[in-house]
ZAMARGU-4260 file (C-alpha; in steps of 0.2 Angstrom, whole numbers, plus 5000, padded with zeros to 4 digits):
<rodrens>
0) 4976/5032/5052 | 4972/5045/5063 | 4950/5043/5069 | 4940/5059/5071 | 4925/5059/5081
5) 4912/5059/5065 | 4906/5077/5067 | 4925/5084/5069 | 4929/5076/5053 | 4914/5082/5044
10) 4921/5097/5049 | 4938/5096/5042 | 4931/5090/5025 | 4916/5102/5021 | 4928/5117/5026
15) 4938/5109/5013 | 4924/5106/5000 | 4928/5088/4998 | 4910/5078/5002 | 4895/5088/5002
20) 4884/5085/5019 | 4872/5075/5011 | 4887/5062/5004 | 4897/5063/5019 | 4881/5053/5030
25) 4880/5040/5016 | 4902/5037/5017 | 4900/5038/5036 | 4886/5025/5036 | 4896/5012/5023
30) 4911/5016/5037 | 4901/5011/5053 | 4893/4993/5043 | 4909/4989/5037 | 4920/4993/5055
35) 4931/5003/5045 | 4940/5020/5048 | 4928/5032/5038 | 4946/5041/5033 | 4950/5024/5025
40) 4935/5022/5015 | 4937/5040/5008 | 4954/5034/5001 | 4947/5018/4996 | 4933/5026/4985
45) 4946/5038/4979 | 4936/5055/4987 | 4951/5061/4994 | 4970/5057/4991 | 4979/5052/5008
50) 4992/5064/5007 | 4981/5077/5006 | 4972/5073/5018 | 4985/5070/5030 | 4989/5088/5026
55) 4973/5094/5031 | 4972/5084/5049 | 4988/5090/5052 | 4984/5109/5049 | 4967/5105/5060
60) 4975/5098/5072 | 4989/5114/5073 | 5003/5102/5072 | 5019/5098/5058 | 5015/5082/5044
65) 5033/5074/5047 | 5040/5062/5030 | 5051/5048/5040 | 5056/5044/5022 | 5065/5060/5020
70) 5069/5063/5037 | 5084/5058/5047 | 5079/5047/5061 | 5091/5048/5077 | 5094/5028/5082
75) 5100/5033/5098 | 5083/5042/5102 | 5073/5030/5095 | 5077/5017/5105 | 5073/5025/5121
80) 5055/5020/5117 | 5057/4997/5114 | 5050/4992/5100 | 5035/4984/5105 | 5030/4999/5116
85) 5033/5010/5099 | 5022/4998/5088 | 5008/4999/5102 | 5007/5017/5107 | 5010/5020/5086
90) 5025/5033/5088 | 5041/5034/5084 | 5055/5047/5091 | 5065/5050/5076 | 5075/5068/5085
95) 5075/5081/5094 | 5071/5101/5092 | 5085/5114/5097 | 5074/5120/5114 | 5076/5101/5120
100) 5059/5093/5116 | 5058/5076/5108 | 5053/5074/5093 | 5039/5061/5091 | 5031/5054/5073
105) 5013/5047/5079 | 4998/5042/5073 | 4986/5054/5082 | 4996/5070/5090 | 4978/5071/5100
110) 4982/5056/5109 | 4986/5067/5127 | 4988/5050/5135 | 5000/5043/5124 | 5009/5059/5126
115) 5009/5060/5142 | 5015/5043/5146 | 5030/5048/5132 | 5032/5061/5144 | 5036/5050/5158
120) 5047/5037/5149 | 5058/5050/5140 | 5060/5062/5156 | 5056/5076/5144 | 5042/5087/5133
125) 5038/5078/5117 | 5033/5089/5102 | 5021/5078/5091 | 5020/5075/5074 | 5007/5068/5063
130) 5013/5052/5051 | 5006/5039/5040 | 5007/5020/5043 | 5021/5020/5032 | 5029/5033/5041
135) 5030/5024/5057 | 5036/5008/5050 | 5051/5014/5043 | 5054/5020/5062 | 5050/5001/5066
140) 5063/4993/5052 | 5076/5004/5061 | 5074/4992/5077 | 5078/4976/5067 | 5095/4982/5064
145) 5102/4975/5079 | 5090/4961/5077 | 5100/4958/5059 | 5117/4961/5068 | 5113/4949/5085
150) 5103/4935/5074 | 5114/4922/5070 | 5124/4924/5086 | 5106/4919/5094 | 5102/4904/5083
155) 5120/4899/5081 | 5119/4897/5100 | 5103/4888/5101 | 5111/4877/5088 | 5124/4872/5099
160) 5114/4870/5115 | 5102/4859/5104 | 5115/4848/5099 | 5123/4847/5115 | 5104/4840/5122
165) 5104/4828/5108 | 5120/4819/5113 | 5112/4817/5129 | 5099/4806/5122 | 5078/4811/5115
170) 5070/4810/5101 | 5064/4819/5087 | 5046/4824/5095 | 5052/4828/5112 | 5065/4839/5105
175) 5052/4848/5097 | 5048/4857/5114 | 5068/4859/5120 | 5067/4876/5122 | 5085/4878/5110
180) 5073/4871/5098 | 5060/4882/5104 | 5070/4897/5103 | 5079/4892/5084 | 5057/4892/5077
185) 5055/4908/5089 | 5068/4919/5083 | 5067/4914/5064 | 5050/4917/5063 | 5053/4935/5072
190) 5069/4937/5060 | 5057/4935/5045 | 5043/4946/5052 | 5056/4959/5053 | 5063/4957/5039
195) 5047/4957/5029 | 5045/4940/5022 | 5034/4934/5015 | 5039/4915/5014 | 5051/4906/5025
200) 5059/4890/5015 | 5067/4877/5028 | 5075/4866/5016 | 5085/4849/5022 | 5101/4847/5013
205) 5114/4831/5011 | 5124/4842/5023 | 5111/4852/5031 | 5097/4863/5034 | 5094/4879/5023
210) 5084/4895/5027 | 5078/4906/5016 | 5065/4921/5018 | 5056/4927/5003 | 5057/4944/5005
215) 5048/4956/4990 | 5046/4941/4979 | 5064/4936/4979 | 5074/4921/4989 | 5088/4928/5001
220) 5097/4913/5008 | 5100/4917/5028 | 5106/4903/5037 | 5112/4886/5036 | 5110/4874/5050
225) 5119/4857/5055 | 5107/4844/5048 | 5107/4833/5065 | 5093/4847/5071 | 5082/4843/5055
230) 5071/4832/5065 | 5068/4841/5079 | 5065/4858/5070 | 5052/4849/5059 | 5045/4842/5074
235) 5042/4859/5083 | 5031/4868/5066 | 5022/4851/5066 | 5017/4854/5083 | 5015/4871/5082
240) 5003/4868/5069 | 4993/4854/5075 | 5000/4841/5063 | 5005/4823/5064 | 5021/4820/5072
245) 5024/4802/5066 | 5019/4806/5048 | 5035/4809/5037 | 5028/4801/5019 | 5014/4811/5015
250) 5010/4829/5013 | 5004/4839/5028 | 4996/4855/5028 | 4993/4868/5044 | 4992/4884/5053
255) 4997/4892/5069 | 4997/4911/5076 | 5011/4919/5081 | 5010/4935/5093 | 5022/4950/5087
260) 5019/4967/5095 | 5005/4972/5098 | 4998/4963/5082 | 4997/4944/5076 | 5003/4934/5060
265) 4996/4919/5054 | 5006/4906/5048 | 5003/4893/5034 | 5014/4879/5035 | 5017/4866/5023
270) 5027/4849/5025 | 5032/4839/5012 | 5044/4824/5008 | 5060/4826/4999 | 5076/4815/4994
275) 5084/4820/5011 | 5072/4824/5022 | 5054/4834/5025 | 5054/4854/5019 | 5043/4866/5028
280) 5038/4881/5021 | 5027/4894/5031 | 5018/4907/5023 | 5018/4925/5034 | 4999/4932/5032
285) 4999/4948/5043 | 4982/4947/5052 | 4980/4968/5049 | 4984/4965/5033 | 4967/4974/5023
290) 4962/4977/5005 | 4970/4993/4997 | 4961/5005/4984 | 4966/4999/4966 | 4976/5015/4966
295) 4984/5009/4978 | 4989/4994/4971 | 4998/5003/4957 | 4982/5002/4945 | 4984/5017/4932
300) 4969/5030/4932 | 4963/5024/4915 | 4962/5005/4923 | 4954/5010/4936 | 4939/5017/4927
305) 4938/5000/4913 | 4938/4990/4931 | 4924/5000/4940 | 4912/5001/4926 | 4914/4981/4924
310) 4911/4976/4942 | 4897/4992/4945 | 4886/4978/4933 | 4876/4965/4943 | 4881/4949/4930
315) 4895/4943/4920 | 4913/4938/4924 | 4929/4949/4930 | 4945/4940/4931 | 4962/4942/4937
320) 4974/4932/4928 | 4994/4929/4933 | 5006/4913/4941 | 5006/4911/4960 | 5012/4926/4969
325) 5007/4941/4957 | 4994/4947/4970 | 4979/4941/4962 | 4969/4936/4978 | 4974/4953/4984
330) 4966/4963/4968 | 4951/4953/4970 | 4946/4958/4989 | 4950/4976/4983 | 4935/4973/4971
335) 4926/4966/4986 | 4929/4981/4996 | 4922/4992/4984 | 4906/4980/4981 | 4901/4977/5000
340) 4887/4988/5002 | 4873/4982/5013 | 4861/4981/4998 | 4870/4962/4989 | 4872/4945/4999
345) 4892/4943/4995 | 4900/4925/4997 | 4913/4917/4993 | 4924/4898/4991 | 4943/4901/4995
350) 4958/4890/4998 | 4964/4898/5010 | 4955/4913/5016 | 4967/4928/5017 | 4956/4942/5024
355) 4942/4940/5034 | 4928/4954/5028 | 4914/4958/5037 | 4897/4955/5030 | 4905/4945/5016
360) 4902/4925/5020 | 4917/4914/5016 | 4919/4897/5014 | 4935/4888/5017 | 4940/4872/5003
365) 4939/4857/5013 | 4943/4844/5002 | 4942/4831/5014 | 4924/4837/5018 | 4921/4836/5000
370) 4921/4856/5000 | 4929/4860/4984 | 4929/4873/4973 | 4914/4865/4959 | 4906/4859/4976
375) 4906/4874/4987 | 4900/4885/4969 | 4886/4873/4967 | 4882/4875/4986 | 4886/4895/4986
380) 4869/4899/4972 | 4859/4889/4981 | 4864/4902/4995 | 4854/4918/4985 | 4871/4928/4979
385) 4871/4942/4970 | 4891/4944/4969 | 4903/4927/4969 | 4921/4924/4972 | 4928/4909/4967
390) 4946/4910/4972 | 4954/4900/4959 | 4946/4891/4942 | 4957/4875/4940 | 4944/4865/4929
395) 4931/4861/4919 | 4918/4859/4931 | 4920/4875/4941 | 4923/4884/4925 | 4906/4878/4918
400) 4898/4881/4934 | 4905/4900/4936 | 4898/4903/4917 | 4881/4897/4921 | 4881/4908/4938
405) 4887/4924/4928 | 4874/4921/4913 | 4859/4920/4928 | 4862/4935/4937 | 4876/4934/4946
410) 4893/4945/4945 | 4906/4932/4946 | 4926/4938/4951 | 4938/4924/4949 | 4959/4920/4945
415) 4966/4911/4934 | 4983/4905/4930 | 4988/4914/4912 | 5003/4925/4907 | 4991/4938/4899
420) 4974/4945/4898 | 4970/4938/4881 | 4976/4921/4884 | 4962/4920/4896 | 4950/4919/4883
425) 4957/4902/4874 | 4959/4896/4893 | 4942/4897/4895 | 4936/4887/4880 | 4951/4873/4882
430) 4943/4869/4900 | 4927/4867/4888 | 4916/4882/4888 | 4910/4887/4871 | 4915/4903/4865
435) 4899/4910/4861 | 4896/4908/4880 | 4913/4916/4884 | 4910/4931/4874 | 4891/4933/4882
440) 4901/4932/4901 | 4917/4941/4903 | 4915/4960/4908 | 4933/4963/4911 | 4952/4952/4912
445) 4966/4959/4923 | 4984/4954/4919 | 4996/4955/4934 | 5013/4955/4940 | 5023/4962/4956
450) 5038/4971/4953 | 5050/4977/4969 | 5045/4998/4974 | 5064/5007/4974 | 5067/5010/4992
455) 5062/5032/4991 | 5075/5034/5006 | 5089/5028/4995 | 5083/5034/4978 | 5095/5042/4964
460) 5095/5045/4945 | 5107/5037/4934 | 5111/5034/4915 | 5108/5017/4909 | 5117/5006/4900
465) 5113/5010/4879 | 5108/4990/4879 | 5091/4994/4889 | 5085/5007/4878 | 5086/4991/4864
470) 5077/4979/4876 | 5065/4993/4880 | 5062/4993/4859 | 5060/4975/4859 | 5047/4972/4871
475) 5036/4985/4863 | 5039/4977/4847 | 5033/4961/4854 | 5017/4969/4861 | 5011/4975/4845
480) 5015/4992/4851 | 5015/5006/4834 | 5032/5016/4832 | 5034/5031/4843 | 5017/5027/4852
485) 5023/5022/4870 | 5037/5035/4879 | 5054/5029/4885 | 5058/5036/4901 | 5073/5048/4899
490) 5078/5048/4918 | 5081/5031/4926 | 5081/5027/4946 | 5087/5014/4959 | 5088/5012/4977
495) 5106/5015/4981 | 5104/5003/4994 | 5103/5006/5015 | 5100/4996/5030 | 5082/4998/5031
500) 5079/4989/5013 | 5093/4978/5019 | 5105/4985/5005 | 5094/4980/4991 | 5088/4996/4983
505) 5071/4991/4986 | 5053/4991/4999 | 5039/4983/4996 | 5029/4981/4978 | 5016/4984/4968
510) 5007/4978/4953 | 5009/4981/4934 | 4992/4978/4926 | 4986/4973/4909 | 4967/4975/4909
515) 4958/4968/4892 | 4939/4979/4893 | 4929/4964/4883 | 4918/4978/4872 | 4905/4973/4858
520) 4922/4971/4845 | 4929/4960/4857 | 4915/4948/4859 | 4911/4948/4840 | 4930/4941/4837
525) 4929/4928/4852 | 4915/4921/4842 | 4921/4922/4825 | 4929/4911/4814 | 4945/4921/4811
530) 4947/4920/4831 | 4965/4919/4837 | 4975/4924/4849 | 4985/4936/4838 | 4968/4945/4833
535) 4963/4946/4848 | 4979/4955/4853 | 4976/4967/4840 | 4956/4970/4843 | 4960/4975/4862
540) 4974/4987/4858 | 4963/4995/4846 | 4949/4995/4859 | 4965/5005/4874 | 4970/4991/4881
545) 4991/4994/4886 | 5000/4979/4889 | 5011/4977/4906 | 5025/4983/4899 | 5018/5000/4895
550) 5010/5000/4911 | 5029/4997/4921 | 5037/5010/4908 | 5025/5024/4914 | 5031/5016/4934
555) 5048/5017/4930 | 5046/5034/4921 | 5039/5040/4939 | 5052/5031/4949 | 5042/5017/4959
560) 5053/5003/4952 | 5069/5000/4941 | 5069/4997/4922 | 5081/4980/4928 | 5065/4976/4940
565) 5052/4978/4924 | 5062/4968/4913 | 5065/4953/4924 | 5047/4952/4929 | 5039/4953/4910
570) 5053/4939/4906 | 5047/4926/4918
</rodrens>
């Protein structure tokens, strides 16, 4: 987002009567210690809402706010500018005005250089616009087209060049580095990066190799390879990633970088044996990638304040509870966002560490150096914390260790792996802490899961089929939800599909939430004999908690995701 000098924005804000003076030092301060854009930390503690204030630097600045989402974007014009001199400057030319001028989507409209040098490149006067992050990279996703249309010509032919070096004689760890080889690892990475996956699945075959991408949660196959090429493929991301060439029995584990733009994206890899070969799969972590306000994650106004008041205390336990993949890590570094203040020691025990946050000290599991999570816990309080993250609690030890932290003075976040918030309480005590400490340590349980955003380019309005409004009932019976007490949307949406969400209907996601606020009835049942996990249900309804359910019924009512999308993700 666009960065004011601190006293032009100061400006901008007290004309508007959003921060008082007084205030506005303290944000800018919290700002300059973290290495943040003070406009980000004004969304992130929910001063200001980002529309809004994109509305208000655009009238400041005496130029138009342009919505790529909404607007037509002219291909032909757009790729004057290459793509990775677009993701560079930050602009996008999506048209042009009647007199002739370009039309330019950028980042900062005050940026005289970068308009100048447009200037130059396009052989004509630019008129700028003002547009969000998300503005620009649909403008970016445009560019992948013929990426999408020229990609399996490219591998198809590295394929065939790879072979044709293979008949000539090599083996697997010298082909590693042929440059077909080279190019086939090069160009699916890019592809993916492009494509927005998350995950990228090479996976060997009887016949050959498989390729899919996990794009918004969902595999999409993309390309199937001969499986004569399987060696040297795995031997190019082994070498890429600093592993053992020779070892094909055992499990491997690494990491390498790959330049894209102007930005970089680590890569996780993973080797393991199968029946016909080693599978790789690389996990794409974009290095920009930063923790979002809860609101931005999707967390409902009411959430939002159960969550705050829980993690504003300086002991007890928050969790986020959900399988692998719901964005529990994510929801976690939101909280530590909000908590880095220059007043706590933060510090943390990850496996791996996604985000690297200033002035919050992270360990990495090492389990070969005997870094584990129950080791590195005892380490981290020897280490004077006043907050604590322990990426995952997998056992008993950990979990006993994370108890006695939170009961000494010590706020605790954590995940766990359970398919709702209650069922986090039972977890607990079947890894062997007793209830009465359980009820004395939880503040506050998060339940999560990701469902796919409708794509708001391609977005229309339909009548569903009558079975919906039945599966709708059902769901709401199972919750325990009382008759007529939840509304069911009247109007339903759906991406009609386009070629920026690749003909899916959908871009990007965002969390449904489930959040359990452990008040004085809560911890009087968790420590009472008629405990159970029905009860406990019951007692946090009664006490406002909405299940997921609810939560994705008031997203689909909105239009961020499909009723289809809801229903497949509470089922899993």
């Amino acid at each position: 987002m666009i960065s004011f000098p601190p006293e032009k924005l100061k400006e901008i804000l007290l004309r508007a009567g959003i921060v008082p003076a007084d205030t506005f030092n303290a944000f800018l301060a919290e700002a300059q210690r973290k290495q943040q854009n003070l406009s980000d930390v004004l969304i992130a503690q929910g001063v200001v809402n980002k529309e809004y204030l994109m509305s208000l630097f655009a009238q400041y600045l005496g130029v138009e706010r342009v919505n790529l989402g909404v607007t037509r974007i002219d291909e032909a014009l757009l790729k004057l500018v290459p793509e990775d001199v677009a993701r560079r400057k930050k602009v996008v030319v999506f048209g042009k005005e009647a007199d002739g001028r370009f039309k330019v989507a950028m980042d900062d409209p005050s940026d005289l250089e970068t308009i100048d040098f447009l200037m130059l490149k396009l052989g004509g006067s630019v008129k700028p616009y003002l547009a969000t992050e998300d503005d620009l990279n649909r403008g970016y996703m445009l560019y992948g087209k013929q990426l999408t249309q020229d990609f399996k010509t490219i591998i198809e032919e590295s394929v065939r060049e790879s072979l044709r070096a293979r008949a000539r004689g090599g083996g697997s760890e010298t082909e590693g580095e042929d440059l077909p080889i080279v190019a086939i690892v090069d160009n699916l990475v890019s592809y993916a990066i492009s494509s927005r996956a998350s995950d990228v699945h090479f996976e060997v075959l009887d016949d050959g190799i498989l390729v899919r991408y996990r794009i918004d949660g969902i595999l999409h196959e993309i390309i199937r390879m001969p499986k004569e090429i399987h060696p040297a493929i795995v031997a190019r991301v082994k070498i890429l990633s600093s592993l053992r060439v020779d070892e094909h029995t055992h499990p491997q584990d690494g990491r390498f970088r790959y330049k894209v733009g102007g930005g970089v994206v680590d890569v996780r890899v993973s080797v393991i044996p199968t029946f016909y070969g080693e599978k790789i799969v690389m996990r794409l972590l974009t290095g920009a990638q930063k923790p979002l306000s809860l609101a931005d994650l999707g967390f409902y106004e009411g959430d939002i304040k159960v969550v705050e008041a829980a993690v504003k205390k300086t002991y007890g336990m928050v969790l986020a509870t959900g399988p692998t993949g719901s964005g529990k890590t994510t929801t976690l570094y939101s909280l530590l966002n909000m908590l880095n203040r220059p007043d706590v020691n933060i510090v943390t025990i990850e496996d791996p560490i996604e985000y690297d946050m200033r002035y919050v000290n992270q360990m990495q599991v090492n389990v070969a150096a005997g870094i584990t999570f129950a080791a590195g816990l005892r380490s981290i309080l020897r280490q004077d914390p006043n907050i604590v993250m322990v990426g995952e609690i997998r056992d008993e030890e950990t979990a006993n260790i994370a108890v006695q932290a939170a009961l000494t003075g010590h706020l605790v976040l954590s995940s766990l792996h359970t398919n709702d918030a209650p069922t986090a309480v039972p977890r607990f005590i079947d890894m062997g802490v007793p209830p009465f400490l359980v009820s004395a340590v939880l503040n506050t349980i998060i339940a999560q899961r990701l469902v796919r955003r409708i794509h708001i380019d391609c977005i229309e309005s339909y009548k569903p089929d009558p079975a919906y409004f039945s599966a709708i009932q059902r769901e709401l019976e199972v919750s325990g939800a009382a008759a007529g007490a939840v509304k069911i949307p009247k109007t339903f949406y759906r991406g009609k599909g386009c070629n920026v969400c690749g003909g899916t209907g959908f871009l990007g996601r965002l969390g449904i939430y489930e959040v359990l606020n452990v008040t004085e009835a809560v911890r009087k049942l968790i420590i009472s004999e008629n405990f159970s996990l029905d009860n406990l249900r019951r007692i946090a309804r009664e006490e406002g908690m909405s299940t997921m359910f609810e939560d994705g019924l008031r997203k689909v009512e909105r239009g961020v995701t499909t009723i289809e999308e809801l229903l497949r993700v509470v089922r899993e």
